[in-house]
VEXPANU-120343 format. One record per residue (C-alpha): y, x, z. Coordinates in pm, 1 decimal. Layout:
! residues N
NODE	Y	X	Z
NODE	Y	X	Z $
...
! end
This chain:
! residues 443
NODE	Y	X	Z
NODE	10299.2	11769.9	11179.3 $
NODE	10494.9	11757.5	10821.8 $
NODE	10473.4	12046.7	10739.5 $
NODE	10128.1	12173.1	10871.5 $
NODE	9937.5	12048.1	10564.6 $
NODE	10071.5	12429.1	10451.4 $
NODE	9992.3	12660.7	10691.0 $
NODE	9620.8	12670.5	10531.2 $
NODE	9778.6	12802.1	10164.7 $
NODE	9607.5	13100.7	10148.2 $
NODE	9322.5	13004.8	10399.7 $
NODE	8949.9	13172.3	10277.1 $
NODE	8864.2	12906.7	10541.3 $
NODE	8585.0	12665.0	10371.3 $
NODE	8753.7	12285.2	10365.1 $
NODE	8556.2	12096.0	10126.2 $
NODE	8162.0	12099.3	10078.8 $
NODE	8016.6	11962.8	9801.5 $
NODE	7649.0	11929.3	9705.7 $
NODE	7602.7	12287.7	9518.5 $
NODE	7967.1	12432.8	9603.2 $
NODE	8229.5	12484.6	9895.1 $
NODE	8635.9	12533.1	9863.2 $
NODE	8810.8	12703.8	10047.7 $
NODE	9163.4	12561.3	10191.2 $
NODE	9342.3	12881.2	10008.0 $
NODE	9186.8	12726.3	9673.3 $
NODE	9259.6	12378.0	9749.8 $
NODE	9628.1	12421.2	9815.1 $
NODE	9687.2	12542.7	9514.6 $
NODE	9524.9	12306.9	9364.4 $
NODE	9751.5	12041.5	9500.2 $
NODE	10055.6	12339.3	9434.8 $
NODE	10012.3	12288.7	9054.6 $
NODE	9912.7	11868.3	9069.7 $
NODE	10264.4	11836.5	9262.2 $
NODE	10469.9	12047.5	9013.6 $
NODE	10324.5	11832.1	8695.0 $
NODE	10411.4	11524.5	8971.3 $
NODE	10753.8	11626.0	9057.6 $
NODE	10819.3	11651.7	8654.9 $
NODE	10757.9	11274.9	8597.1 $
NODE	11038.7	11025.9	8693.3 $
NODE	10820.4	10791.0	8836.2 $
NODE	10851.8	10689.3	9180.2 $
NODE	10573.6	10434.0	9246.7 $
NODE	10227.2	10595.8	9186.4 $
NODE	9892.9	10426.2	9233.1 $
NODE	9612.2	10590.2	9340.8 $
NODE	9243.6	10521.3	9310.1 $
NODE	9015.6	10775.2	9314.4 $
NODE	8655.3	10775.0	9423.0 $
NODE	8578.4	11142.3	9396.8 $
NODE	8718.2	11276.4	9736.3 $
NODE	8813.8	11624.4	9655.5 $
NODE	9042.0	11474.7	9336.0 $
NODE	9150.9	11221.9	9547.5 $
NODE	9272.4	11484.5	9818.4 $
NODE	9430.3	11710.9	9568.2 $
NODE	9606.8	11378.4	9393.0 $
NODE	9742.2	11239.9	9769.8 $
NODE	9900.2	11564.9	9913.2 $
NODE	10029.5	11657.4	9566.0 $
NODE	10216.8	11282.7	9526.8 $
NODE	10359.3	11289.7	9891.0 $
NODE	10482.0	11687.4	9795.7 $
NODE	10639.9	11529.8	9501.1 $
NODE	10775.9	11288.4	9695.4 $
NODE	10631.9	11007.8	9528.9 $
NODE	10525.3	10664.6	9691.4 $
NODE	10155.4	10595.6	9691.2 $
NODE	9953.6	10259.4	9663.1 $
NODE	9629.0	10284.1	9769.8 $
NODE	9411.7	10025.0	9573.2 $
NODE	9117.1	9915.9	9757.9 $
NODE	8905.9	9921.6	9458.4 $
NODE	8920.0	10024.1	9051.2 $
NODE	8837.2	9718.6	8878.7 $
NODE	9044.3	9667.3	8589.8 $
NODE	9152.0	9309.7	8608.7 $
NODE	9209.4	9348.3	8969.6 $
NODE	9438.6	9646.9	8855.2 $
NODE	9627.2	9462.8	8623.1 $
NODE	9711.8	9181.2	8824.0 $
NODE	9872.8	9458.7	9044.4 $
NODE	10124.5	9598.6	8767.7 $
NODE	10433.2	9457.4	8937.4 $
NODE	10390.3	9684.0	9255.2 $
NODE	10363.0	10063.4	9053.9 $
NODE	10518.0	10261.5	8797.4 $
NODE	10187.2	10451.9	8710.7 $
NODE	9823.5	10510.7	8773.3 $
NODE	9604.4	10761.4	8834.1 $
NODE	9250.8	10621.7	8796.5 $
NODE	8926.9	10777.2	8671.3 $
NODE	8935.8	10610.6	8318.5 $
NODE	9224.1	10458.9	8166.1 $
NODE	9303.5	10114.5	8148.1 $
NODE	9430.5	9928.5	7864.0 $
NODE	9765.3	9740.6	7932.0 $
NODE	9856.5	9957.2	8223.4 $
NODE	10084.8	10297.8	8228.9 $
NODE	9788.3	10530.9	8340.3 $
NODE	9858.7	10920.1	8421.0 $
NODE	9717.6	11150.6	8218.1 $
NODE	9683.8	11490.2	8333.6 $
NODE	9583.0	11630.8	7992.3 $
NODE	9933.8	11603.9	7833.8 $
NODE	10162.4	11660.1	8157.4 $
NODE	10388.0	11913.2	8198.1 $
NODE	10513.8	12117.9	8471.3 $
NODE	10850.0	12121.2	8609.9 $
NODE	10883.5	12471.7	8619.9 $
NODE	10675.2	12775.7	8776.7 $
NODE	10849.1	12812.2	9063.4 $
NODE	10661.5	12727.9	9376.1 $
NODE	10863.2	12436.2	9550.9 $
NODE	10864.4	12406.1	9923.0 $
NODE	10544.4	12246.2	10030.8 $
NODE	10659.1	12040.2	10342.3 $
NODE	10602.8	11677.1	10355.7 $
NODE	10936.8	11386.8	10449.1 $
NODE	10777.9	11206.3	10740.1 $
NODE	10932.5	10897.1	10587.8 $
NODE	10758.4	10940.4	10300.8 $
NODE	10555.1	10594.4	10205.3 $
NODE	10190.6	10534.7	10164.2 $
NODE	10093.3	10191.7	10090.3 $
NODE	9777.4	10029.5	10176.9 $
NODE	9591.9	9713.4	10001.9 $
NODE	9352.1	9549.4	10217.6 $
NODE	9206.3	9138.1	10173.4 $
NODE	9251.5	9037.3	10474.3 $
NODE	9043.2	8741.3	10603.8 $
NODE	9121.8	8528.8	10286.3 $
NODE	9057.4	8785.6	9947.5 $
NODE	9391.5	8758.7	9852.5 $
NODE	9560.0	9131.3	9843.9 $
NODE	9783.1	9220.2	10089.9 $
NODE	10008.8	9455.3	10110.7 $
NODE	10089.4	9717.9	10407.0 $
NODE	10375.3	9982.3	10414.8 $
NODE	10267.8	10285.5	10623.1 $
NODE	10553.1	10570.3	10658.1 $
NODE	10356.1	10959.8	10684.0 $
NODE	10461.0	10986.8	11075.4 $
NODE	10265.9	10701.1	11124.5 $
NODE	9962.0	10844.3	10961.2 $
NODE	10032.1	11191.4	11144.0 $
NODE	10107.1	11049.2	11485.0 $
NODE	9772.3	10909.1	11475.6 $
NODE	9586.1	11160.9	11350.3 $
NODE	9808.1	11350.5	11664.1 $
NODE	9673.8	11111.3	11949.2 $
NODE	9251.1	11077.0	11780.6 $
NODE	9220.3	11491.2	11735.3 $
NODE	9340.8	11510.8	12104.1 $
NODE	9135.3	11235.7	12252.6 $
NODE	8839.4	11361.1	12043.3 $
NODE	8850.9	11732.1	12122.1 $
NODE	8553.1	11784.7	12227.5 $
NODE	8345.2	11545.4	12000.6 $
NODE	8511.2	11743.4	11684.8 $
NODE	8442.8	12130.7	11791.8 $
NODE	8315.0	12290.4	11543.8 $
NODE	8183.7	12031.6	11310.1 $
NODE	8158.6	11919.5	10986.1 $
NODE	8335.2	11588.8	10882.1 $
NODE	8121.9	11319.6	10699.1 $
NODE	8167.7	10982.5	10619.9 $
NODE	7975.7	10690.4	10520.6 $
NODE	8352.0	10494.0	10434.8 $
NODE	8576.3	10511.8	10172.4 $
NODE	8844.9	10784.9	10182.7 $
NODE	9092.0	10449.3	10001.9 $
NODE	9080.0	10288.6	10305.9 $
NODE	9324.8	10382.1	10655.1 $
NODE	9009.3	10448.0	10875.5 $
NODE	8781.9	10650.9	10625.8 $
NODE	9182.4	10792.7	10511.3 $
NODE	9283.2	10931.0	10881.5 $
NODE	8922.5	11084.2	11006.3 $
NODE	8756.6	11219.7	10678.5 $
NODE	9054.5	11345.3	10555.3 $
NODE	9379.6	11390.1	10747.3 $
NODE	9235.7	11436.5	11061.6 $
NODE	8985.7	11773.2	10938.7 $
NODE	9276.5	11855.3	10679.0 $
NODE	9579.1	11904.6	10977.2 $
NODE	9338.5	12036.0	11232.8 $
NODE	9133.3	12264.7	11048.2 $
NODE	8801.2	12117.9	10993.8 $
NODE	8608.3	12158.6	10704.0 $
NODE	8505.2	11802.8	10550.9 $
NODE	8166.7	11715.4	10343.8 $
NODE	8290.8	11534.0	10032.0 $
NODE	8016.9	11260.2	9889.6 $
NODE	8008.7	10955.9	10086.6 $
NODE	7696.9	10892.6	10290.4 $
NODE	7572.4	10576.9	10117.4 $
NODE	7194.1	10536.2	10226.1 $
NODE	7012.1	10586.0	10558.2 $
NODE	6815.1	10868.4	10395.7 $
NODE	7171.0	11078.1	10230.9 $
NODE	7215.3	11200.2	10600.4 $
NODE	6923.6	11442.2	10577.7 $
NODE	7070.5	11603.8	10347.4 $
NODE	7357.0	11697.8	10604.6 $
NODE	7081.1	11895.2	10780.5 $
NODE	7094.4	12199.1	10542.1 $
NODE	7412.5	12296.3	10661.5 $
NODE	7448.6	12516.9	10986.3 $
NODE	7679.3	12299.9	11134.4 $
NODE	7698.9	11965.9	11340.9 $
NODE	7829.1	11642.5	11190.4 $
NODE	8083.6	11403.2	11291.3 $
NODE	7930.4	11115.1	11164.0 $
NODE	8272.5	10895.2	11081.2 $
NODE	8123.7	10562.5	11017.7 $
NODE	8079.5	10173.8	10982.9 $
NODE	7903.5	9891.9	11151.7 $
NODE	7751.9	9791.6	10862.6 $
NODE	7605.9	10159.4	10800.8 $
NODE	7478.6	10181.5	11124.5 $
NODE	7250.7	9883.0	11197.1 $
NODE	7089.4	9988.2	10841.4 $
NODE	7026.4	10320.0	10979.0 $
NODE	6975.4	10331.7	11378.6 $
NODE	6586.0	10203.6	11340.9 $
NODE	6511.7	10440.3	11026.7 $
NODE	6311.5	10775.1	11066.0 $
NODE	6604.1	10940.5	10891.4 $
NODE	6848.5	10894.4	11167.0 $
NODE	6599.1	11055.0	11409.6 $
NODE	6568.5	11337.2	11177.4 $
NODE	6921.1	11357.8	11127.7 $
NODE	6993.1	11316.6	11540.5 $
NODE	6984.1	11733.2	11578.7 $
NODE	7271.5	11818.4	11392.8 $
NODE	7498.8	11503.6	11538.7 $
NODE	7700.0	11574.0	11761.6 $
NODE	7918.4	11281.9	11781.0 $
NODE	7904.1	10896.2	11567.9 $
NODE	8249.3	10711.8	11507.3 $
NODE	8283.2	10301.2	11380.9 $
NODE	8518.8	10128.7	11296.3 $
NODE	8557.2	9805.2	11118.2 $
NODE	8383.2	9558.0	11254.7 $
NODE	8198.9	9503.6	11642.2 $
NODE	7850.3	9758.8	11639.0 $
NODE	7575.3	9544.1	11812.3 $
NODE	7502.1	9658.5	12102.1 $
NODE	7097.8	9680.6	12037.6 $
NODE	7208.4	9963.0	11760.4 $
NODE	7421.5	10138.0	12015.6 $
NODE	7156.8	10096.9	12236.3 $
NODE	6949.6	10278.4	11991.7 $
NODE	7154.9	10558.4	11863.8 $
NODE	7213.2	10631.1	12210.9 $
NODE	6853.7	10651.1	12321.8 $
NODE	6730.6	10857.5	11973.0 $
NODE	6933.2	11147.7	12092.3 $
NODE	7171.7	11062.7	12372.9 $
NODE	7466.1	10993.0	12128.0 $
NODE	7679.0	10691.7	12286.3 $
NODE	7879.0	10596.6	11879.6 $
NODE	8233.2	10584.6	11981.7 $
NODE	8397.2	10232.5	11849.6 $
NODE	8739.4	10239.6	11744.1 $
NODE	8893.0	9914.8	11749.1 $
NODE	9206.8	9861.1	11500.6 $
NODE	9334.3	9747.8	11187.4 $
NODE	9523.8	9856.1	10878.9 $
NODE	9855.0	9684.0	11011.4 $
NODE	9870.1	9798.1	11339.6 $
NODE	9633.6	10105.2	11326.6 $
NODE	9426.5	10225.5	11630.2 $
NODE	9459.0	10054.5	11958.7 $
NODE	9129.2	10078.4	12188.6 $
NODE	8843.2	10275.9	12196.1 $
NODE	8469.8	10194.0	12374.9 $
NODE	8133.5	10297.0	12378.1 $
NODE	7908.8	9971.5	12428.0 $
NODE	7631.8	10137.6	12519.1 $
NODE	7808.0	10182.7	12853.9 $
NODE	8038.0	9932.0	12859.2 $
NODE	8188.6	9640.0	12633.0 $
NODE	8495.2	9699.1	12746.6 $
NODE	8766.3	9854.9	12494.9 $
NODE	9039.8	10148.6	12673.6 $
NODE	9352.2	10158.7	12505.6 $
NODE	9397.9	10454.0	12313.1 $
NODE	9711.5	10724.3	12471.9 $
NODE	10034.3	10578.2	12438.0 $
NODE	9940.1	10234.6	12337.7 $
NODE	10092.1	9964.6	12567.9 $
NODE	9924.1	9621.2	12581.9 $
NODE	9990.6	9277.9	12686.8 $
NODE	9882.5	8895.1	12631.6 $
NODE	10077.3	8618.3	12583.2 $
NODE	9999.5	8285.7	12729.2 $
NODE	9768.7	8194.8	12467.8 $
NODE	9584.4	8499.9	12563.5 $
NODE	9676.8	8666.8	12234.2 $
NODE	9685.9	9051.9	12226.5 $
NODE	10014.3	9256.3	12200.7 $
NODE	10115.5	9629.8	12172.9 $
NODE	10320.1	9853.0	12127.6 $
NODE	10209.1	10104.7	11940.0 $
NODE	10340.8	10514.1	11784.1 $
NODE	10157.6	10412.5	11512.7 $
NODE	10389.7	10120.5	11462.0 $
NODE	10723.1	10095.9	11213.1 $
NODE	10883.4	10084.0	11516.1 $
NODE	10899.9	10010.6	11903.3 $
NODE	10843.6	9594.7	11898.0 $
NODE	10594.9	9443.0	12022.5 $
NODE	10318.0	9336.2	11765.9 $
NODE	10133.6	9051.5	11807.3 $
NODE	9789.7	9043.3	11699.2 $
NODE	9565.9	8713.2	11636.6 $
NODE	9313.8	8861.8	11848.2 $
NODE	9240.4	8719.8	12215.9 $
NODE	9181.8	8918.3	12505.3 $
NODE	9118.0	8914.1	12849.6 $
NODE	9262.1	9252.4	13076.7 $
NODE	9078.7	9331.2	13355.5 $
NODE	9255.1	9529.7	13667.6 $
NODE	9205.4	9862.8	13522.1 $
NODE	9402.8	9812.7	13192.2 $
NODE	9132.3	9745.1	12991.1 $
NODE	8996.7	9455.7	12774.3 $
NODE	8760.6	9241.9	12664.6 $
NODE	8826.8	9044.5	12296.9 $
NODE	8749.5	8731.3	12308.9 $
NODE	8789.3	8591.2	11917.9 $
NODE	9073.0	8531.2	11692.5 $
NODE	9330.5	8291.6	11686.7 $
NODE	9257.2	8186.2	11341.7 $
NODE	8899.0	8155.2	11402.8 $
NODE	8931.6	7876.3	11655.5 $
NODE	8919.5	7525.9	11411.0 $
NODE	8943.9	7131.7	11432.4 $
NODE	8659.4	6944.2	11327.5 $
NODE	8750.3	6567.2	11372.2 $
NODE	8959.3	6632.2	11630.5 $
NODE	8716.6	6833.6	11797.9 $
NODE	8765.8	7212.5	11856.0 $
NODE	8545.8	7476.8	11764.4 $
NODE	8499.3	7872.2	11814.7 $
NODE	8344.6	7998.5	11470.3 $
NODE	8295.4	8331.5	11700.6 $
NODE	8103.5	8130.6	11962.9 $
NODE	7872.8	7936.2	11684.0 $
NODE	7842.0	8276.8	11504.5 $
NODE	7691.3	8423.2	11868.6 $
NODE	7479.9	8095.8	11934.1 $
NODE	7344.6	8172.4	11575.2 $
NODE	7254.4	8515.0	11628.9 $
NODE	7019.4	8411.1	11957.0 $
NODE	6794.2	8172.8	11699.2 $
NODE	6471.6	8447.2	11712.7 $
NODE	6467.6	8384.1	11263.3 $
NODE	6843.5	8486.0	11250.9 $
NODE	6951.6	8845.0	11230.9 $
NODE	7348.1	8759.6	11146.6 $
NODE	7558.9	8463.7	11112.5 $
NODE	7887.1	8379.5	10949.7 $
NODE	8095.1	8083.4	10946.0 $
NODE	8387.0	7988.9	10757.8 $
NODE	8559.9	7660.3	10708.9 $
NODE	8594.5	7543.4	10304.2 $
NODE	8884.6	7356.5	10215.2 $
NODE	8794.2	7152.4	9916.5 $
NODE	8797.9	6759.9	9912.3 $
NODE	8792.3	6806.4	10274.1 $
NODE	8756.3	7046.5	10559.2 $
NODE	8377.4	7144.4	10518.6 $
NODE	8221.3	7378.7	10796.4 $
NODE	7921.9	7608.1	10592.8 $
NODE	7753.0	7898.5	10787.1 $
NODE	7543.1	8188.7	10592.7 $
NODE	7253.9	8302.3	10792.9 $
NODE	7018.7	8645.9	10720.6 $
NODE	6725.0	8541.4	10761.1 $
NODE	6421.7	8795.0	10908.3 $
NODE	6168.9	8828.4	10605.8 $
NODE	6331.8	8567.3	10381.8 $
NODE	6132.8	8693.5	10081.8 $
NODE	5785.7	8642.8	10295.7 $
NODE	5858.0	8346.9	10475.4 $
NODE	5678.9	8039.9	10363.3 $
NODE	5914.5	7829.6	10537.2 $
NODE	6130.4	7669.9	10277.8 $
NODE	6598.0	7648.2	10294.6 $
NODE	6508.8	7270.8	10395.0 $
NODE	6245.9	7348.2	10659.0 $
NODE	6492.8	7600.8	10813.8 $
NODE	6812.3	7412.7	10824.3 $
NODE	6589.0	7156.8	10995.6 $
NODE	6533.0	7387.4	11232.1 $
NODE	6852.4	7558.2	11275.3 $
NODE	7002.4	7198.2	11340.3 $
NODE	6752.7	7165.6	11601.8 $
NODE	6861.1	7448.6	11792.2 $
NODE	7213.1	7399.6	11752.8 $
NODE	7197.6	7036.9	11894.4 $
NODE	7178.6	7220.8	12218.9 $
NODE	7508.1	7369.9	12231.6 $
NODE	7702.7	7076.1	12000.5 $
NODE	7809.3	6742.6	11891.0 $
NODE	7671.7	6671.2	11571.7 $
NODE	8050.3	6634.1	11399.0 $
NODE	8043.1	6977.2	11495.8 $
NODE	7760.8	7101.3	11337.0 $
NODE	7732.2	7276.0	10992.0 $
NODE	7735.6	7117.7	10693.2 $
NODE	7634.0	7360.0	10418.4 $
NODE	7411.4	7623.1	10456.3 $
NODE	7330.9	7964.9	10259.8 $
NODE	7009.3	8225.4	10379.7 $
NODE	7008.6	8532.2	10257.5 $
NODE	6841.3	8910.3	10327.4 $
NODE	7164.8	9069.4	10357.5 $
NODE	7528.9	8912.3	10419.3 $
NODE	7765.2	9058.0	10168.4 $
NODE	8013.3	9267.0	10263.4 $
NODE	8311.6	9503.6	10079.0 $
NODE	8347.5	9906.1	10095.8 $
NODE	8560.2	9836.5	10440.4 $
NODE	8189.3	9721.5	10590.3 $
NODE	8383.3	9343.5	10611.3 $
NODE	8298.4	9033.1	10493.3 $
NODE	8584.0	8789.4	10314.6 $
NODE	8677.2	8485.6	10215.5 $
NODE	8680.2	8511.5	9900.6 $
NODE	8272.9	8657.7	9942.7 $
NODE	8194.4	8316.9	10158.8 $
NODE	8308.5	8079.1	9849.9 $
NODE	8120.5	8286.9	9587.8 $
NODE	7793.1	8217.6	9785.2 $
NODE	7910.5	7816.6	9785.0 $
NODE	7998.9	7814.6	9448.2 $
! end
């Protein structure tokens, strides 16, 4: 699929809709025609990229991998975060420049020549990816274009039917490998035209309803448990025609609710940067995930998940830290992480397990609990609380009666010892919640 991104070039087909405007794929390619030319006449090899307009963005990523340039995603455009990232890139293309880092400017580049240079795409080619992981500290993750293509390969196929004739949208960020492969390499090798701003709020997917088309809906759990009880997904529900998420578990009350508003069942995708798609569900049928085509799986005797994936480097085995349990048929249930299972004086404890015990107390709408390593091993829990701002009940008074509950299920050595409630857990463009978010709310 290399060379595909091409066969569009002179395509009156429309590809990218923005709010007043639409371009067609003839238009965009040679956009990206000229962007690679200025790219192939600069020696650099290692480009970052971070881009929040999508249709720049677009034009910038083809146009790099043309050049044959190596791309670093950054996972946001803060400056300082930047900078501390200056070891891994050569340049930068950002919005606004940045001072102390080698930052592209398009106004004074030149062009290698006029000629148009073969448009095909190595399928070595690297993209890099930045993601925080479970601890905030950056991360690193080498990603070769076959990798990205084969999955887009194996998702289009699976997903024929959801994706006929429909218009791409997205409440994720296009920086990111999920929001990367179905809002924009998916529609851009199969021919789908794509709807460019980012659906933010519940009430930005009416606005999807003035187009004569139906929506793929490509989005997060986060997104959808704001939305699924809101008028403006019901208003919304006649031009979807299918709902993706990815990046975190949808609760199954919101699937439940999606599905009844209009008989959409939101297809989970379950994955990760490193290894890239693996399973599929649809909890409001079953919690059960099916491996996606060609993806082998196994446990270990821990009960740890392994595959073997097209979407990997290459043909090992990969070893997650998630546990599962595989049923007869092949397919699986998850049943925590590795590194979520802790020892609290010499006592073990699921953080999964107290986060679902937490999530039954009829005041808690979402738990999260992470261990702090200061003096010593403390365990803390955040809690969003149901009508914290109209609650007389004060933090003391709830802890009190959180404690209560919890007695129940544990020892008291294993029960929390610092407590946060808020009206919303924090979480990052990828829908996720780190580390690095936990200690902030500690101090």
């Amino acid at each position: 699929m290399q060379s595909v991104v091409s066969q569009y070039h002179n395509s009156p087909l429309p590809f990218i809709y923005e709010f007043d405007h639409v371009v067609s794929r003839g238009d965009w390619h040679q956009k990206v025609q000229e962007m690679s030319s200025k790219f192939r006449a600069n020696d650099a090899t290692e480009w970052l990229l971070y881009e929040p307009d999508f249709q720049q963005f677009s034009i910038y990523f083809i146009a790099l991998l043309y050049a044959q340039k190596n791309i670093l995603l950054a996972a946001n455009g803060q400056p300082e975060k930047l900078k501390e990232l200056h070891n891994e890139f050569e340049i930068a293309i950002v919005p606004n420049a940045i001072l102390g880092i080698n930052c592209w400017n398009q106004a004074i580049a030149s062009s290698a020549s006029k000629t148009i240079e073969p448009h095909t795409i190595d399928p070595q080619q690297t993209i890099h990816f930045l993601t925080s992981g479970s601890s905030g500290a950056p991360k690193k993750i080498t990603k070769h274009w076959r990798q990205l293509t084969s999955e887009v390969d194996c998702q289009q196929l699976l997903w024929t039917e959801q994706f006929n004739n429909t218009l791409i949208a997205a409440s994720v960020s296009h920086q990111h490998i999920y929001g990367l492969l179905f809002k924009f390499l998916l529609p851009l090798l199969t021919g789908k035209p794509i709807y460019a701003p980012m659906i933010q709020f519940p009430e930005h997917l009416l606005r999807l309803t003035d187009y004569d088309l139906n929506i793929a809906l490509i989005s997060s759990p986060a997104y959808l448990t704001r939305t699924a009880f809101t008028d403006d997904i019901q208003n919304a529900m006649q031009r979807l025609q299918c709902i993706f998420s990815s990046g975190g578990v949808l609760p199954t009350d919101v699937a439940k609710q999606l599905y009844i508003a209009n008989g959409i069942s939101p297809i989970e995708l379950y994955g990760s940067t490193e290894t890239g798609g693996i399973a599929w569900r649809q909890s409001a049928n079953s919690a059960q995930w099916t491996p996606l085509p060609g993806i082998q799986i196994n446990n270990t005797d821990d009960q740890r998940l392994s595959i073997r994936s097209p979407f990997l480097a290459n043909k090992n085995w990969f070893m997650t830290d998630d546990l599962i349990e595989i049923n007869d048929a092949g397919r699986f249930e998850l049943k925590g992480r590795v590194d979520r299972i802790v020892k609290l004086e010499e006592k073990r404890l699921s953080l999964n397990e107290l986060e679902s015990i937490l999530s039954r107390f009829p005041q808690c709408k979402q738990a999260v609990a992470t261990i702090l390593n200061n003096k010593r091993m403390q365990l803390v829990v955040v809690i969003e609380w149901t009508e914290i701002h109209n609650s007389t009940t004060t933090n003391k008074q709830r802890i009190a009666l959180v404690r209560d509950y919890l007695r129940g299920f544990y020892e008291t050595v294993l029960l929390p010892r610092k407590w946060r409630f808020v009206d919303t857990i924090p979480i990052n463009e990828q829908g996720k919640t780190t580390q690095a978010m936990l200690i902030k709310l500690f101090g």
